[in-house]
MARLO-314510 format. One line per 5 residues: their letters; for each residue x negated, y negated, z of C-alpha. Coordinates in nm, 2 decimals, padded with zeros to 4 digits. Example, Ala and Ser with C-alpha at 12.3 -4.5 7.8 and 13.67 -1.06 7.14 Angstrom:
as) -01.23,00.45,00.78; -01.37,00.11,00.71
//
This chain:
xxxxx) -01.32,-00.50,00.50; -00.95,-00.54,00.40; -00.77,-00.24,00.20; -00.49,-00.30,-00.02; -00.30,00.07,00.00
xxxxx) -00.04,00.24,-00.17; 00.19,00.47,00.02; 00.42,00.73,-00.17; 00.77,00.70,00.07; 00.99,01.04,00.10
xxxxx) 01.20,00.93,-00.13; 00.93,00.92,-00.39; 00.84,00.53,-00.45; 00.54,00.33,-00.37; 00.54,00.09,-00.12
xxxxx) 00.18,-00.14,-00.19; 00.01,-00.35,00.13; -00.26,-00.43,00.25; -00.45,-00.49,00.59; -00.82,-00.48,00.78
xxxxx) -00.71,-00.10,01.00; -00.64,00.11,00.71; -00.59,00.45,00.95; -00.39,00.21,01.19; -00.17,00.08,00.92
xxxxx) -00.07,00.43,00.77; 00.01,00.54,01.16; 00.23,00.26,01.22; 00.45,00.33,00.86; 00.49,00.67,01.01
xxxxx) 00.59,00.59,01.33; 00.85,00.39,01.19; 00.70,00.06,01.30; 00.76,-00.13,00.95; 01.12,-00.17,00.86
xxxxx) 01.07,-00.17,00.49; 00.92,00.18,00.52; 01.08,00.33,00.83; 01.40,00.50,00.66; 01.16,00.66,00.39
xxxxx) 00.93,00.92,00.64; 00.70,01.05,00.62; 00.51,00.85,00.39; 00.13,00.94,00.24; -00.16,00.77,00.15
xxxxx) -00.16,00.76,-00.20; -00.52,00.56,-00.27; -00.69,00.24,-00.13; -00.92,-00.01,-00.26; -01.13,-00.17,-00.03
xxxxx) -01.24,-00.56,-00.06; -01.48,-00.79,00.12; -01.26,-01.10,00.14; -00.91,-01.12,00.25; -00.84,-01.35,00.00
xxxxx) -00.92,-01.15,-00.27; -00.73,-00.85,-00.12; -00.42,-01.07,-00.10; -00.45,-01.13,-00.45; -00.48,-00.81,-00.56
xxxxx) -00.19,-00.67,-00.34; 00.01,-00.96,-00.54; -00.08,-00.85,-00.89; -00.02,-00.48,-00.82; 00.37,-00.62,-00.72
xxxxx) 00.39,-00.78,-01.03; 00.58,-00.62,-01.32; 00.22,-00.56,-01.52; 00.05,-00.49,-01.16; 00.31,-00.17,-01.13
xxxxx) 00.21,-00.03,-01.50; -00.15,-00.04,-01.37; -00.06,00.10,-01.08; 00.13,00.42,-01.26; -00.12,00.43,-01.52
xxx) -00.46,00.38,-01.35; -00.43,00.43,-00.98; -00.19,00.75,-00.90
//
């Protein structure tokens, strides 16, 4: 399975990825191991959505970084 995941950073924005180790993923943005989210701990695990192909997944993670893929997000998702 691959997850595309929102975080909620300390600093109280979203940061949206995506991966195929959801629990492994959210330990490494804590630990400080991603520069985009280390400066912003601790973050949480805001919601998920879990897909059978990658491809699909990397879509996904695409559309919620678009400008009508945040409104969703806001609106729908958290």
């Amino acid at each position: 399975m691959y997850y595309v995941y929102i975080l909620k950073l300390s600093n109280n924005t979203y940061y949206t990825g995506v991966t195929d180790n959801l629990a492994r993923r959210v330990k490494y943005h804590n630990k400080g191991n991603v520069p985009y989210t280390r400066k912003f701990r601790p973050v949480e695990l805001e919601g998920y959505i879990a897909f059978k192909s990658k491809t699909k997944a990397l879509e996904f993670e695409r559309y919620l970084k678009s400008g009508s893929g945040v409104a969703f997000r806001n609106k729908r998702l958290i």
